[in-house]
C-alpha positions as a printed Julia matrix, in Angstrom:
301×3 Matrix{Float64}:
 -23.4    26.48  136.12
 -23.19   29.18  133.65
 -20.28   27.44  131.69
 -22.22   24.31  131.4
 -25.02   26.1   129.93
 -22.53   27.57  127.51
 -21.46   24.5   126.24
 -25.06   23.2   125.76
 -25.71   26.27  123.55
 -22.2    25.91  121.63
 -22.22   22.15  120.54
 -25.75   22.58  118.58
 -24.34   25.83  116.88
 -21.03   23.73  115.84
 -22.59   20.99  114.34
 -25.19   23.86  112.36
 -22.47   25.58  111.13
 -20.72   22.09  110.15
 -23.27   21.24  108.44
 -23.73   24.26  106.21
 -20.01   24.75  105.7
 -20.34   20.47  104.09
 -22.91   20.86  102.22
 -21.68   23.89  100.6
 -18.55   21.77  100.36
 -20.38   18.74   98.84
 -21.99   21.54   96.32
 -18.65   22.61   95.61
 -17.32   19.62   94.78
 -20.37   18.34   92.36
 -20.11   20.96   90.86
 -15.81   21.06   90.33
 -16.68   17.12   89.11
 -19.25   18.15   86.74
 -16.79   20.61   85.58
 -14.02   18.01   85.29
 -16.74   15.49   83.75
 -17.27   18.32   80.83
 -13.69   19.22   80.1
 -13.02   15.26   80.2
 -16.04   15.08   77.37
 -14.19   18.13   75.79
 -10.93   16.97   75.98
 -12.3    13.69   74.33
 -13.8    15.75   71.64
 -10.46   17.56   70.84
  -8.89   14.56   70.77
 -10.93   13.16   68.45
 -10.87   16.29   66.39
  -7.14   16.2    66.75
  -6.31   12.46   65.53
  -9.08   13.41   62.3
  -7.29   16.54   61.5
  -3.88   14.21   62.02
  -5.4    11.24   59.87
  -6.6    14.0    57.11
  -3.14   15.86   57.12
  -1.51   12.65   56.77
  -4.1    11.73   53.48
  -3.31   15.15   52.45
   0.27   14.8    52.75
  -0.07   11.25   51.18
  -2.32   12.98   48.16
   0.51   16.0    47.75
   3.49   13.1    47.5
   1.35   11.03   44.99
   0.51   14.58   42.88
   4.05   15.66   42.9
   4.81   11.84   41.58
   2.46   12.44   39.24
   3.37   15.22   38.46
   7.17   14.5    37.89
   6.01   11.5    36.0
   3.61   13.73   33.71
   7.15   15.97   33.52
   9.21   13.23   32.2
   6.78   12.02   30.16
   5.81   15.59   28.72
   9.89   15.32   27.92
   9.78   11.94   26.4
   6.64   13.34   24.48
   8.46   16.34   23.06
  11.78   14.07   22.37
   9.49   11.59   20.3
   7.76   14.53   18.26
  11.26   16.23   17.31
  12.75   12.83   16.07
   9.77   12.56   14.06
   9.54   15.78   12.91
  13.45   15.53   12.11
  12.23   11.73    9.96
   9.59   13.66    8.48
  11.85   16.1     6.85
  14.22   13.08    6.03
  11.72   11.02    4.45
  10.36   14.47    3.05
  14.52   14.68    1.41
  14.6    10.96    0.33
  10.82   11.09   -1.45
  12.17   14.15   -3.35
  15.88   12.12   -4.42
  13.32    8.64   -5.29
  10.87   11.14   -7.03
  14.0    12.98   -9.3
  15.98    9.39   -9.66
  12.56    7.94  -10.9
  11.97   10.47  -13.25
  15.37   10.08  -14.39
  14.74    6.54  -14.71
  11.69    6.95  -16.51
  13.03    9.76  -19.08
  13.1     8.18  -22.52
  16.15    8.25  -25.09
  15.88    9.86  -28.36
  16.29    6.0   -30.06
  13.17    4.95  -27.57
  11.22    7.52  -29.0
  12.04    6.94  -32.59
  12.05    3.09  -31.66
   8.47    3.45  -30.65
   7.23    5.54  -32.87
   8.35    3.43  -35.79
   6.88    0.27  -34.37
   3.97    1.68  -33.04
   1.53   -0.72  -34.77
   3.06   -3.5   -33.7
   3.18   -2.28  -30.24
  -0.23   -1.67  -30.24
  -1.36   -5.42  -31.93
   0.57   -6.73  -28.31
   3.34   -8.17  -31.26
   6.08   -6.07  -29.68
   7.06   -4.76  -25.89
   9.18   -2.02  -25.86
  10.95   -0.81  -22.43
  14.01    1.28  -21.43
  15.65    1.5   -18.02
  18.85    2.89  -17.56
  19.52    3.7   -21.28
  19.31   -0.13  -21.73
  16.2    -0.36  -24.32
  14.77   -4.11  -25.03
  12.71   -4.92  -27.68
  10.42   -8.05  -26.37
   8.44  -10.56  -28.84
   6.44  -13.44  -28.23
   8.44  -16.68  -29.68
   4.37  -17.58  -30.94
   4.88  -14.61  -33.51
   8.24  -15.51  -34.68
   8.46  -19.33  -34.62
   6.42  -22.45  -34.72
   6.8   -24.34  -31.3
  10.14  -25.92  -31.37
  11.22  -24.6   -34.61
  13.79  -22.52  -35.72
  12.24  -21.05  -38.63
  10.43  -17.63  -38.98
   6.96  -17.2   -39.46
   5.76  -15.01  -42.18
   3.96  -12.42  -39.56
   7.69  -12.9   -37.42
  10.0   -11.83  -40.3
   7.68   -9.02  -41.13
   7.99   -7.55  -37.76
  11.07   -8.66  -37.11
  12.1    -6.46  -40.61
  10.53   -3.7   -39.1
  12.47   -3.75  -36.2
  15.94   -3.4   -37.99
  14.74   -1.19  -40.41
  14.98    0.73  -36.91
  17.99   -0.29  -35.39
  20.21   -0.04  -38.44
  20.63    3.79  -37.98
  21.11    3.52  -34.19
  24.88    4.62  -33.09
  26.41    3.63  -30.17
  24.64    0.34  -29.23
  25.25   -2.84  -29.13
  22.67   -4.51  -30.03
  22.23   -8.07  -28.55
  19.16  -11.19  -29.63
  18.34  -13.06  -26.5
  16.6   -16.4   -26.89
  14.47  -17.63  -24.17
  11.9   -20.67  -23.33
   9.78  -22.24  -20.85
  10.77  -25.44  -18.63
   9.08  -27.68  -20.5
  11.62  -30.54  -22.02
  11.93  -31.27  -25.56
  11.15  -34.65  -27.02
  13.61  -37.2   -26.54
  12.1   -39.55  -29.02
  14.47  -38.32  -32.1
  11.5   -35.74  -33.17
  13.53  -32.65  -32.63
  16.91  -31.51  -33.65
  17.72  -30.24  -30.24
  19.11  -31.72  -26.93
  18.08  -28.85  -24.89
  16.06  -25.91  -24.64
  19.41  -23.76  -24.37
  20.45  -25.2   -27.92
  16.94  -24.27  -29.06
  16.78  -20.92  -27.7
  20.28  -19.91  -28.96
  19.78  -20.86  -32.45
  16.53  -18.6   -32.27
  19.26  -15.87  -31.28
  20.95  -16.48  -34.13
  18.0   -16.54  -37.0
  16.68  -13.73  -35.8
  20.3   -11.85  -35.71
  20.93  -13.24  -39.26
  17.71  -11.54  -40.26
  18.81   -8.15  -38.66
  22.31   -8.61  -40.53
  20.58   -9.04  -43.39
  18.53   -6.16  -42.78
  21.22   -3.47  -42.78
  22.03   -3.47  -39.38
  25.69   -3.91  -38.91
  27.25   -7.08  -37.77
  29.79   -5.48  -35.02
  26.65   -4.22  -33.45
  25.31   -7.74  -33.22
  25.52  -10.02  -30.63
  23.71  -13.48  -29.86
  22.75  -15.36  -26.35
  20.58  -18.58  -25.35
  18.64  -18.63  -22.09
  16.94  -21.4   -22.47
  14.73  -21.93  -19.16
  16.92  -20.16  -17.03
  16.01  -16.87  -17.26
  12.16  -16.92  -17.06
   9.89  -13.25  -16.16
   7.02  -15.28  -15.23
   5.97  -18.65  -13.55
   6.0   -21.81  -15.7
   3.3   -23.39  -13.57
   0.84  -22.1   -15.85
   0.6   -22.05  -19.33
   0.27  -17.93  -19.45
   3.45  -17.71  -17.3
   5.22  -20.52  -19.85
   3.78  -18.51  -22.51
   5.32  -14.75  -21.4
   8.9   -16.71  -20.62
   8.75  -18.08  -24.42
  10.35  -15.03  -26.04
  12.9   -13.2   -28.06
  14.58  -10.09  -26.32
  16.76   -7.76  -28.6
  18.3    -5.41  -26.0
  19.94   -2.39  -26.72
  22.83   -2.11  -24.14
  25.55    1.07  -23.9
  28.13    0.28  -26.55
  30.85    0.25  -23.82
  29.56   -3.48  -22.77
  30.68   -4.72  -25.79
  33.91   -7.02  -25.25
  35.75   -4.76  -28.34
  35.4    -2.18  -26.25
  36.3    -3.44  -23.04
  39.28   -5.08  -24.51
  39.8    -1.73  -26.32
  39.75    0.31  -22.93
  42.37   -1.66  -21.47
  44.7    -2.35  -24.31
  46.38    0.59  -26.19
  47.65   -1.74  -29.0
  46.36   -4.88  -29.81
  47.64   -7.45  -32.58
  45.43   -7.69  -35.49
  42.81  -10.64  -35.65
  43.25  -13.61  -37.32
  40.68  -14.4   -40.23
  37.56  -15.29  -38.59
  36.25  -18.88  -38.89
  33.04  -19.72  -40.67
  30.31  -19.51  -38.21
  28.44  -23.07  -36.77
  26.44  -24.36  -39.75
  22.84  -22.45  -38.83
  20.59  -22.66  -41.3
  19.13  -18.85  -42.21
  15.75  -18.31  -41.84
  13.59  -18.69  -44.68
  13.27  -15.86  -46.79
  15.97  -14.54  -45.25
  19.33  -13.71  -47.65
  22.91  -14.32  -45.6
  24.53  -10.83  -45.78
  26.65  -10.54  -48.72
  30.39  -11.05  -48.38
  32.37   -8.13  -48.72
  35.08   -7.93  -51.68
């Protein structure tokens, strides 16, 4: 009797205490969840934190390769930079050497000779009237004039304002030593007649006889004979363009160059040749009329 009571009292006591010890179970675990729930929500969080601090090391690793590229690039440039300023600066002083040797060879080229000088300064009116060009390169002085001054167009003889210049001029050359001094005739393109009006075939013929008036006149003049020489051109050796009648004009001329004596032939031939046979008697020159006014040099005895 008393055991049965016992049991009556025990089983409501058991399932009190049961029910206590679950709940604080049930507490337990809501609460361990809610812990697990907010680590899970941290562990998110770091792992979000983590794959942006991954993604931004990897930019920043990406940036640091790309600067050091640039970098190395801005290097071999900075190289290629300095490279390109010493070869100038080493072209610099080159062009610096070579503008000093053009600046001393152009002076040298433009020194005049003691003949230029007294050349010009005893034609100096004429010069100045535009009758006469005078110019010297490389000791070789020329004495240029308009064929308008000296001759009628396609005429051989010497007009009265020619012949006085032209008497001038060797009243300047016959002192000058060591020349040779050499008439060049020149002329435009322009043909001559071919209807029996003029005594030339070409304008070679025509310019060479030129040559030879005017170095008849300079003979005549004083100025000795084995300084005298005597070319024609003709249209072949023109200083301006014959398309226009000012270019036709310019190549219409009389040059009488004064050349180092050592390009005369006598002197060549001389140079070469330590004993040469005398000459045989020179034959008469082609029959070329003198210029009028002009006396053929007198024969000597």
């Amino acid at each position: 009797m008393r055991l049965r009571w016992f049991f009556l009292l025990l089983v409501p006591l058991v399932g009190c205490v049961s029910q206590k010890a679950l709940d604080a179970k049930s507490l337990e675990v809501n609460t361990l969840k809610r812990q697990y729930d907010e680590q899970q929500e941290q562990m998110k969080a770091l792992e979000q934190k983590l794959s942006e601090t991954r993604t931004a090391a990897e930019k920043a690793q990406k940036e640091n390769a790309e600067l050091e590229s640039s970098l190395a690039e801005s290097d071999t440039e900075r190289r290629a930079l300095r490279k390109r300023v010493d070869e100038l600066a080493e072209l610099n002083k080159e062009l610096s050497r070579n503008t000093e040797k053009l600046e001393a060879a152009k002076e040298a080229l433009e020194k005049k000779s003691a003949e230029y000088e007294s050349l010009a300064k005893s034609l100096k009116d004429e010069i100045k009237n535009g009758k006469i060009e005078l110019s010297e390169l490389k000791g070789r002085m020329v004495v240029k004039m308009k064929d308008k001054i000296l001759f009628s167009s396609g005429s051989t003889k010497l007009n009265k304002e020619g012949q006085e210049a032209l008497e001038k001029v060797a009243q300047a050359l016959k002192d000058v030593q060591g020349k040779l001094i050499r008439v060049e005739g020149h002329t435009d393109n322009v043909p001559l007649p071919t209807d029996g009006k003029s005594e030339f075939a070409s304008n070679w013929e025509l310019s060479t006889t030129r040559a030879l008036v005017v170095l008849q006149l300079l003979q005549a003049q004083g100025v000795p004979p084995n300084m005298l020489a005597a070319l024609g051109y003709g249209e072949y050796q023109p200083i301006a363009s014959n398309q226009t009648a000012e270019g036709r004009s310019l190549n219409r001329r009389i040059e009488i160059v004064l050349a180092p004596s050592e390009q005369a032939p006598s002197a060549q031939v001389a140079a070469s040749v330590k004993k040469a046979p005398a000459p045989a008697p020179a034959k008469p020159a082609a029959d070329v009329k003198p210029a009028s006014g002009v006396k053929p040099a007198a024969k000597k005895k």
